[in-house]
N, C-alpha and C positions, 0 to 999 in steps of 0.2 A: 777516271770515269767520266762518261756525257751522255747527260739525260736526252734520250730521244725522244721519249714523249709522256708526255701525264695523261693517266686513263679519263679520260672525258667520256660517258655512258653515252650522253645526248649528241655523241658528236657521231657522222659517218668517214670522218677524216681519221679515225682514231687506227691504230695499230693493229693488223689483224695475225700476221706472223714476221717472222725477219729466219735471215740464214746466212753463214757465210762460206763465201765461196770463193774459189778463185783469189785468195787473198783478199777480199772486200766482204763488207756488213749490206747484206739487200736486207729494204724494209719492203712490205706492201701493205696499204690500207684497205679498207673494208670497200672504199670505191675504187678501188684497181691502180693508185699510185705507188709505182717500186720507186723505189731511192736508192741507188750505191753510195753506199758510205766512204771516202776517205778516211780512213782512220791516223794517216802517219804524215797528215800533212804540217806545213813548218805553224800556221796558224791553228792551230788546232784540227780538231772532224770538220769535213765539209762534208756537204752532200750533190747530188746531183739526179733530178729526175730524168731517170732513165724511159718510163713507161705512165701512160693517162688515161689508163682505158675507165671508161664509163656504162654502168649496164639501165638499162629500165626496168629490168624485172631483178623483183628483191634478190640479196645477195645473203647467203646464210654465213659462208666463212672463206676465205682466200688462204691459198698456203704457199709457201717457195718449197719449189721438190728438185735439191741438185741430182745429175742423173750423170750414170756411168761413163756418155762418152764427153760428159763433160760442159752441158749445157744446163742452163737455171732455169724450170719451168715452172708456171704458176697455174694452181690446179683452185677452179674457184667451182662451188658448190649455188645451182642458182634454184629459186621454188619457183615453180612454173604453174599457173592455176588458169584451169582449161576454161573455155567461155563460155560453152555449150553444159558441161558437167559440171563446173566448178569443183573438178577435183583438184586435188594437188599433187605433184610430183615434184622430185629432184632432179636435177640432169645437172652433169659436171662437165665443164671444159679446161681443156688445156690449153697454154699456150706459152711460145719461148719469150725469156724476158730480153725483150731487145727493142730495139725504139721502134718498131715496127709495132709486135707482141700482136701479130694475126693468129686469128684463134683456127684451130684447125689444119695449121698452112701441113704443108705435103713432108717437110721433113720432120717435124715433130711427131703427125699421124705413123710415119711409118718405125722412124725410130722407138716410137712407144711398146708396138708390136715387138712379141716375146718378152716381157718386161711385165713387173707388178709393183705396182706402187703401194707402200703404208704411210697413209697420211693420219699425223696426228697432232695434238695439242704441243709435244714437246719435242718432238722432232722427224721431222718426213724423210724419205728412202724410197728411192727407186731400182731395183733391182732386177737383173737377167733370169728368165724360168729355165736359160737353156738347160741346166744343172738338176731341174727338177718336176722330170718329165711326168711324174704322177700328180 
């Protein structure tokens, strides 16, 4: 066993989901750092950050959603408070975990099409509608 991380409430560095895939342990935190894990390496787990992205507008929950053709996206949930209304809304983005991890970029938008994602606490899925056209 290796401890990845101890829950710290006050911290925004803290753990928001992890998955694995591809033979490897992805972390991401609540401020958008992924980590691929080494798990089999000769010194024990190493790690490596793969992705750093940073938001201004608060962040409710980050998740890793492996998907069918095979790529690891990170689906984050952001609250968005209008200036004029002071309402609040949600809005969620996508994007692939890769050192790049551009939100929106052209192959992830289209890839996503036909597909539904269930994201949750214990574990996320993204899955083809072609099968279920009702």
């Amino acid at each position: 066993w290796q401890v990845v991380s101890t829950l710290d409430v006050s911290s925004q560095g803290r753990y928001a989901d992890c998955a694995y895939h591809n033979g490897s342990l992805y972390t991401v935190t609540l401020q958008g750092t992924v980590e691929k894990w080494d798990l089999d390496g000769l010194n024990g787990p190493a790690k490596e950050i793969i992705a750093n992205k940073r938001h201004n507008a608060p962040i409710l929950t980050r998740h890793l959603v492996p998907t069918p053709w095979g790529d690891l996206l990170q689906a984050s949930a952001v609250l968005e408070i209008g200036c004029r209304t002071l309402a609040e809304s949600v809005r969620f983005e996508l994007c692939k975990v890769d050192s790049t991890c551009k939100i929106g970029s052209q192959a992830t938008a289209s890839s996503v099409l036909q597909h539904a994602m269930f994201i949750g606490l214990n574990h996320s899925v993204c899955l083809s509608t072609n099968s279920f056209s009702g």
